[in-house]
Backbone bond lengths (Angstrom), bond angles and torsions (degrees), N, CA, C in turn:
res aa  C-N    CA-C-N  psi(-1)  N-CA   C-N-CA  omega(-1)  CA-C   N-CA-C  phi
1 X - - - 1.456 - - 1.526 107.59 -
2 X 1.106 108.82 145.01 1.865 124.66 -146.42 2.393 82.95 -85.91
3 X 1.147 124.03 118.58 1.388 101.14 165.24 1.333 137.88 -57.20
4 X 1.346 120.78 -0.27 1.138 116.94 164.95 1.974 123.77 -73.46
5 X 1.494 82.51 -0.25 2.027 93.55 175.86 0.914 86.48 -101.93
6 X 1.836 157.61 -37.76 1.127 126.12 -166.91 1.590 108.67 -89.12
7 X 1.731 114.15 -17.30 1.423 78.78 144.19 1.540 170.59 -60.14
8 X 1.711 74.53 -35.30 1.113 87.45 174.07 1.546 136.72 -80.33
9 X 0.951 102.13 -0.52 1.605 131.19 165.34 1.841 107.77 -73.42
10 X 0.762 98.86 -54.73 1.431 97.58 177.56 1.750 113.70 -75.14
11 X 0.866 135.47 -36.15 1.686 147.24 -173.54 1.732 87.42 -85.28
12 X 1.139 139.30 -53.13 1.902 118.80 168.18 1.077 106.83 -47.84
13 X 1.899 112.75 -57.27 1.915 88.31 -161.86 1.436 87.73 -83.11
14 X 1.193 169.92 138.56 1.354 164.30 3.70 1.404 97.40 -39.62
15 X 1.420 106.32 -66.14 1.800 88.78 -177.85 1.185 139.52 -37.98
16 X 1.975 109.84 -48.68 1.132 123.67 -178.74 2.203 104.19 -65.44
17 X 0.973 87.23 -44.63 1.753 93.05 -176.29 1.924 102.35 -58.47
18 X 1.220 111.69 -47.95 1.444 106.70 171.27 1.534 107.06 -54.20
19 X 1.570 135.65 -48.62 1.412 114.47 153.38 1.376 155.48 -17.57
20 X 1.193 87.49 -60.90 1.697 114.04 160.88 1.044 120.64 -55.37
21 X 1.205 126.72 -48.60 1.637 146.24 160.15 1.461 88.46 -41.54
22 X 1.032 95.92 -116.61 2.020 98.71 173.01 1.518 122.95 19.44
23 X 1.345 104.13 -56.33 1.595 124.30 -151.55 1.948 79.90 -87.84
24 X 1.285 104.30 -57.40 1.470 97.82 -141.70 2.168 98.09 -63.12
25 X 1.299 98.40 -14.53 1.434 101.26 168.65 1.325 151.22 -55.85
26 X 1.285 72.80 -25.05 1.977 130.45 -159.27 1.011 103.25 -73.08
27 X 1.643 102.79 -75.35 1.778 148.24 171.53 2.134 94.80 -49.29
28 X 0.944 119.09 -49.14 1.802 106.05 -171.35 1.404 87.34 -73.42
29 X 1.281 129.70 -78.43 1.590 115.37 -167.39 1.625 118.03 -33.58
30 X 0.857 116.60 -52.69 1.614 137.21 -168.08 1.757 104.77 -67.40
31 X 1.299 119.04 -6.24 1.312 125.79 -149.90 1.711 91.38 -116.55
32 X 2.100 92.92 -64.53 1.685 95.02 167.56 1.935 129.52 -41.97
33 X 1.503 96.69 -28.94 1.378 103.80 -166.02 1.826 94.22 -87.76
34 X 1.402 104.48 -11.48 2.021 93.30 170.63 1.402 99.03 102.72
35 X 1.624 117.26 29.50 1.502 112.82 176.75 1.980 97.15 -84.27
36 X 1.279 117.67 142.05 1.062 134.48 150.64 1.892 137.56 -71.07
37 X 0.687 114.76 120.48 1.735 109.09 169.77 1.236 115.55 -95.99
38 X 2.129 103.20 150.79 0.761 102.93 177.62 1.302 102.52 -125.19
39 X 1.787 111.41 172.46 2.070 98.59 163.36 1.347 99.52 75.70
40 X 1.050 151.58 26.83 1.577 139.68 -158.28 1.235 98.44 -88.04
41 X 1.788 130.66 -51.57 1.284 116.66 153.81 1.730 142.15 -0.05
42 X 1.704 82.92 -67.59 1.195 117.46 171.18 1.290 136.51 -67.49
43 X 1.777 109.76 -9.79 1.145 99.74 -168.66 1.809 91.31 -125.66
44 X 1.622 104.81 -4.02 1.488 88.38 159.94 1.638 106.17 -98.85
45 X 0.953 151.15 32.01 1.360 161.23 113.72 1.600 120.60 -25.13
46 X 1.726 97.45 -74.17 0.973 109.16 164.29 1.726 136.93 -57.84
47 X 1.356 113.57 -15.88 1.067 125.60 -173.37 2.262 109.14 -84.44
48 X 1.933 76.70 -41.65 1.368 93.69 173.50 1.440 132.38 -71.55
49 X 2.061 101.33 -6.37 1.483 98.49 171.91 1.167 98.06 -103.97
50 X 1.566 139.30 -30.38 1.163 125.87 -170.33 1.865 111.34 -56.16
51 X 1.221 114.90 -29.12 1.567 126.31 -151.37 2.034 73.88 -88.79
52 X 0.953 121.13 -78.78 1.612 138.33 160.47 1.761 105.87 17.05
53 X 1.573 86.49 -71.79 1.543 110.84 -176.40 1.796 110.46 -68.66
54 X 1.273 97.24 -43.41 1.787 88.74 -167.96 1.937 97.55 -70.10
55 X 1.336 101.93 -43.85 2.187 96.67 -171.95 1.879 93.36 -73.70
56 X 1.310 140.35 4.06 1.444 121.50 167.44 1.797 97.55 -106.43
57 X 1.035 121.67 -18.44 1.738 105.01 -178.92 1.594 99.09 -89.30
58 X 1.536 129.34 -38.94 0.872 121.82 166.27 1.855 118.80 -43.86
59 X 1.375 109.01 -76.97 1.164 131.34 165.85 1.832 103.02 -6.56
60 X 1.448 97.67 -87.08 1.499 122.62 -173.63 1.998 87.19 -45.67
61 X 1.102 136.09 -51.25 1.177 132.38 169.71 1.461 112.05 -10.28
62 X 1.840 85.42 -94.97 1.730 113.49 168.65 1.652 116.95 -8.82
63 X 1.590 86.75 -75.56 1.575 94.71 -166.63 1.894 109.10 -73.07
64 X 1.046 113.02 -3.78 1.487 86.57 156.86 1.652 116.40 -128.87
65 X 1.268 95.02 44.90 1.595 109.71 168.20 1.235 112.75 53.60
66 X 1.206 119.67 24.71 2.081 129.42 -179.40 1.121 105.49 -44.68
67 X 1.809 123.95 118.51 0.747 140.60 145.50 1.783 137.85 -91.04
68 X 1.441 100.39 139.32 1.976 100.02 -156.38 1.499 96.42 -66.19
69 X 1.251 107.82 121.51 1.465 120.84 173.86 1.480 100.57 -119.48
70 X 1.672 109.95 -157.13 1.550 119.94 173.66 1.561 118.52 -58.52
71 X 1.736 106.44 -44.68 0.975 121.72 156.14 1.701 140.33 -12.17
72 X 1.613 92.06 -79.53 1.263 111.19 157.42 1.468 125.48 -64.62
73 X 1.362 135.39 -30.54 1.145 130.89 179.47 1.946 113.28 -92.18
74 X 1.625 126.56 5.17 1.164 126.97 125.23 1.041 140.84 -49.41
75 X 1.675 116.74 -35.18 1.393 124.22 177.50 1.462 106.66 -79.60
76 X 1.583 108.66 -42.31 1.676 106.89 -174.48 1.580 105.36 -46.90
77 X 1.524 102.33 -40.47 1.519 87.62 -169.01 1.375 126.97 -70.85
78 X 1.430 112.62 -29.56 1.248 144.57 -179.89 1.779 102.80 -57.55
79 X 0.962 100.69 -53.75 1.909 124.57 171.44 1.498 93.40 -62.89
80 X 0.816 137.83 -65.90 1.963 137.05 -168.65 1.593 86.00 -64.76
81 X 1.221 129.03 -91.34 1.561 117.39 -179.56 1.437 122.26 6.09
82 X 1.528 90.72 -66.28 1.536 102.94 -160.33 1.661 104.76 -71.14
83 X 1.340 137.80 -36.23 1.191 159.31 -129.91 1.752 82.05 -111.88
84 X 1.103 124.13 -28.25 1.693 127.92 -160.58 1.966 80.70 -98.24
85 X 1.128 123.28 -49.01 1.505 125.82 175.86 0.973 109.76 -57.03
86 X 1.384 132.79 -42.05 2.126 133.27 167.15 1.775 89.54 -30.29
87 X 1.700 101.15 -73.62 1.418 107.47 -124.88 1.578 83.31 -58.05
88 X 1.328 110.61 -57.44 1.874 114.59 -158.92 1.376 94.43 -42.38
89 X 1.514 135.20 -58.47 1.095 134.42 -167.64 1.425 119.60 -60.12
90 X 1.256 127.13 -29.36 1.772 131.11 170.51 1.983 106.63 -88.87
91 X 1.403 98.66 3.46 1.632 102.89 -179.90 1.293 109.09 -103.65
92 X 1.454 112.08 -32.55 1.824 126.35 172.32 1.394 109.20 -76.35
93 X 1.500 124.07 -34.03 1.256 131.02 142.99 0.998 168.25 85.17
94 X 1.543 89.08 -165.83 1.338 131.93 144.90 1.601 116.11 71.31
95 X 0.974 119.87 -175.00 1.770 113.46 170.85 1.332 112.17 -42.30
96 X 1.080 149.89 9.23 1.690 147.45 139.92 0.974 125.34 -57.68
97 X 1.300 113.23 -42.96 1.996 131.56 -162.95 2.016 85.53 -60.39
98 X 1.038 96.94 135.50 1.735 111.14 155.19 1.239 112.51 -174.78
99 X 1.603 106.16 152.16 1.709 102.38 -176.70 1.333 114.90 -67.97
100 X 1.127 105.35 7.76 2.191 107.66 -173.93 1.858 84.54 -115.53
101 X 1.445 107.75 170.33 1.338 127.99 -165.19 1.803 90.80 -111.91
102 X 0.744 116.13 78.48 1.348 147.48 -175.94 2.128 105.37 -82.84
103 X 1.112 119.24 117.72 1.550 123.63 179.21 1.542 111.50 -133.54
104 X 1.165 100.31 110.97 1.206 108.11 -161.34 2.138 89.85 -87.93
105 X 1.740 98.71 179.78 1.554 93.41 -174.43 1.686 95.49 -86.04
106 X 1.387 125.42 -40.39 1.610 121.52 174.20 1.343 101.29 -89.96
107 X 1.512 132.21 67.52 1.178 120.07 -173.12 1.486 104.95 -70.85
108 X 1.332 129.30 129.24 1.842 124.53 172.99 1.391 104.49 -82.74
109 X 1.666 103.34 136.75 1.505 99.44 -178.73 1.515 94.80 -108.92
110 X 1.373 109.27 156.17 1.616 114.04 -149.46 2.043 92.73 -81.52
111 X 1.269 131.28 108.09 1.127 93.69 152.40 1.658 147.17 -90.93
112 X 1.059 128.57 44.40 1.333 170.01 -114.69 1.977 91.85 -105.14
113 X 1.205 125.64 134.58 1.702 111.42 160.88 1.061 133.00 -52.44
114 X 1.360 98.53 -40.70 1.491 113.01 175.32 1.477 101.44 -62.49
115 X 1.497 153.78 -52.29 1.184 120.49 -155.08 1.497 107.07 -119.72
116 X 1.547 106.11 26.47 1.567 119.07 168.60 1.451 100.16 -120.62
117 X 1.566 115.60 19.42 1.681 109.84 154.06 1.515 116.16 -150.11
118 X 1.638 114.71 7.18 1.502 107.97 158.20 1.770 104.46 -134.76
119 X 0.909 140.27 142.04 1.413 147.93 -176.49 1.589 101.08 -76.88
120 X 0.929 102.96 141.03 1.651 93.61 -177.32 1.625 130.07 22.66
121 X 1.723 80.29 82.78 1.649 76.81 -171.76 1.630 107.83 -108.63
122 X 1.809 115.17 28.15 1.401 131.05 128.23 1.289 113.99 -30.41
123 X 1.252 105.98 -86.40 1.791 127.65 -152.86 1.689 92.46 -81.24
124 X 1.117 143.24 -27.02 1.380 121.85 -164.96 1.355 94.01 -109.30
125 X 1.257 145.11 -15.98 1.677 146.74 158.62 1.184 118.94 -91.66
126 X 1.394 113.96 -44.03 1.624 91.15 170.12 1.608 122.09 -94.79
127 X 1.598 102.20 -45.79 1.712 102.77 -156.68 1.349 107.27 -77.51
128 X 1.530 124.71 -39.43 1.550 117.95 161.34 1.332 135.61 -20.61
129 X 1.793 90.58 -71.41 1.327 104.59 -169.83 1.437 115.36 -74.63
130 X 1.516 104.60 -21.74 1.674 108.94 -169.91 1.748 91.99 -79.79
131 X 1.525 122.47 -27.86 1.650 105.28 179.28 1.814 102.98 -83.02
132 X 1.143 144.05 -30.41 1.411 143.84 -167.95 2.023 95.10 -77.22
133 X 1.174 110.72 -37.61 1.460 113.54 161.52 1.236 132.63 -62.01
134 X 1.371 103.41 -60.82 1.872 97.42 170.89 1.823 109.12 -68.57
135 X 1.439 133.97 -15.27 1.440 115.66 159.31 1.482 117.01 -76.13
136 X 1.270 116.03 -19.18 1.750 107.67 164.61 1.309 116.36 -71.24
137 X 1.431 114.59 -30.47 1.838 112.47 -176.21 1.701 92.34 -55.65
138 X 1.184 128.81 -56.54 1.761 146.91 -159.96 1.042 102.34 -68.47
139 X 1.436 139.42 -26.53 1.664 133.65 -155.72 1.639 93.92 60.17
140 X 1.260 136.91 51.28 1.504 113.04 179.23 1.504 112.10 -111.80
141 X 1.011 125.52 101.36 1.266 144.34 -150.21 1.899 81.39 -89.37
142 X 0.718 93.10 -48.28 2.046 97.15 -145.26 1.478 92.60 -74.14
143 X 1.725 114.22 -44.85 1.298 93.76 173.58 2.096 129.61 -70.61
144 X 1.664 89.02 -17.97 1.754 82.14 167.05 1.191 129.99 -98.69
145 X 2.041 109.70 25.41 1.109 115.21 162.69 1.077 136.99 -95.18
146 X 1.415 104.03 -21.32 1.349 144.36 -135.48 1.814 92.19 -135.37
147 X 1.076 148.40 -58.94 1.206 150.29 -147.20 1.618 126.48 -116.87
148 X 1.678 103.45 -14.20 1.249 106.68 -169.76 1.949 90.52 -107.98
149 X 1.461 130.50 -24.06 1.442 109.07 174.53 1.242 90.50 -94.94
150 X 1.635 156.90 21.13 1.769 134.04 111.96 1.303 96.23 -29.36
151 X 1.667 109.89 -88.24 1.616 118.02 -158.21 1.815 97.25 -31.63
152 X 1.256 116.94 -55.56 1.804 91.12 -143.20 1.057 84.21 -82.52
153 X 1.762 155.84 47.62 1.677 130.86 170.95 1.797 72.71 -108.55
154 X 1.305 122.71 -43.37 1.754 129.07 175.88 1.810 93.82 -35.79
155 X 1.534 96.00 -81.80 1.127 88.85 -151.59 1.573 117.09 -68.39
156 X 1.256 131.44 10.54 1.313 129.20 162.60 1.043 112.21 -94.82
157 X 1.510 135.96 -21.64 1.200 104.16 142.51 1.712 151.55 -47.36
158 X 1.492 103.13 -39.16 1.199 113.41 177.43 1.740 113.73 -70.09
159 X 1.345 111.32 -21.66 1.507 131.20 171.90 1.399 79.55 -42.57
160 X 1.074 106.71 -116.85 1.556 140.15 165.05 1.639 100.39 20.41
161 X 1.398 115.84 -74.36 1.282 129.99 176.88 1.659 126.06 -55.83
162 X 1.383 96.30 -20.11 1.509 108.37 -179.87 1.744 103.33 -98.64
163 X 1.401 118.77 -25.51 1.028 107.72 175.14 1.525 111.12 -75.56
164 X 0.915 128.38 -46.56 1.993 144.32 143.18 1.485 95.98 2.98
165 X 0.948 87.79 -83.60 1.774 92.91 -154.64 1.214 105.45 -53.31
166 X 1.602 116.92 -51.80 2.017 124.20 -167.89 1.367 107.73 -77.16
167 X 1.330 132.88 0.07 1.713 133.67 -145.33 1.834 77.33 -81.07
168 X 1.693 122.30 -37.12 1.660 98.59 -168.66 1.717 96.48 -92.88
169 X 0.701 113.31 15.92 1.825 114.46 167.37 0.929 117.56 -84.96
170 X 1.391 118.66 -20.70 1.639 129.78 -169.68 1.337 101.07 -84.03
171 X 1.323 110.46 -44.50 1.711 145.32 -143.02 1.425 91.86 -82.16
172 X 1.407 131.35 -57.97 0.743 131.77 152.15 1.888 153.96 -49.56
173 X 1.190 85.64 -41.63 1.977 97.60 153.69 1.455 110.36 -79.27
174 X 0.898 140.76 -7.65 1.291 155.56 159.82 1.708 122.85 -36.47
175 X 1.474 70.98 -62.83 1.919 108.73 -169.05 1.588 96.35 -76.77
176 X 1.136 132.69 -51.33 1.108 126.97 -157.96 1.558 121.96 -97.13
């Protein structure tokens, strides 16, 4: 395997782990102020396929000696895209964003374009594309055959669950 994949393996999960960082910051403020979680199940699930997915596309990498071609440098970009969609999306925001489904008692609902014209435009801008990207950096076919419809039965659940919790947030910015 060419080292420019094991960099790049290492510089995602730093990224993704600088997230977490982020989130878990997010999550103590949001917690002091009496925010509730929901899905927690669900969202260490999700945590457990994302981590899942990056050591099997890597992995699947390894073992067939993937070298960064054109290939791979579609996904990088595709992966930078998506990773450029984190930041805007935890910058539009703001102390709300966390990887847990977090409801605060004044929860602010974003009115933002972006999320008054795509529904979760988390998971369909960043986490998608950033997992269908990092299996093109790998050539890993098997893990995005095999690993990414796991991820979305996960992440439709949490869909589901995230719409749950915010449906009176809506209801409420609505009214006013």
């Amino acid at each position: 395997m060419s080292p420019i994949l094991v960099a790049i393996f290492l510089a995602a999960a730093a990224a993704r782990i600088a997230s977490v960082v982020v989130s878990k910051r997010h999550e103590r403020v949001l917690r002091d102020e009496g925010a509730v979680e929901r899905g927690a199940l669900n969202t260490r699930l999700l945590a457990l396929a994302h981590g899942l997915f990056y050591l099997a596309a890597f992995g699947e990498g390894w073992v067939k000696h993937t070298e960064f071609n054109g290939l791979s440098a579609i996904g990088l970009a595709i992966l930078i895209a998506a990773l450029a969609m984190l930041v805007w999306i935890v910058r539009l925001l703001g102390p709300v964003w966390t990887v847990k489904i977090m409801i605060a008692r004044n929860h602010p609902v974003s009115r933002h374009w972006l999320f008054r014209n795509l529904r979760h435009p988390n998971y369909f801008l960043n986490i998608l594309p950033e997992l269908v990207g990092y299996a093109l950096i790998y050539h890993a076919w098997l893990t995005l055959v095999i690993g990414l419809p796991v991820y979305l039965v996960i992440l439709f659940v949490r869909i589901a669950q995230e719409e749950r919790a915010m449906r009176g947030l809506f209801e409420t910015a609505s009214a006013s």
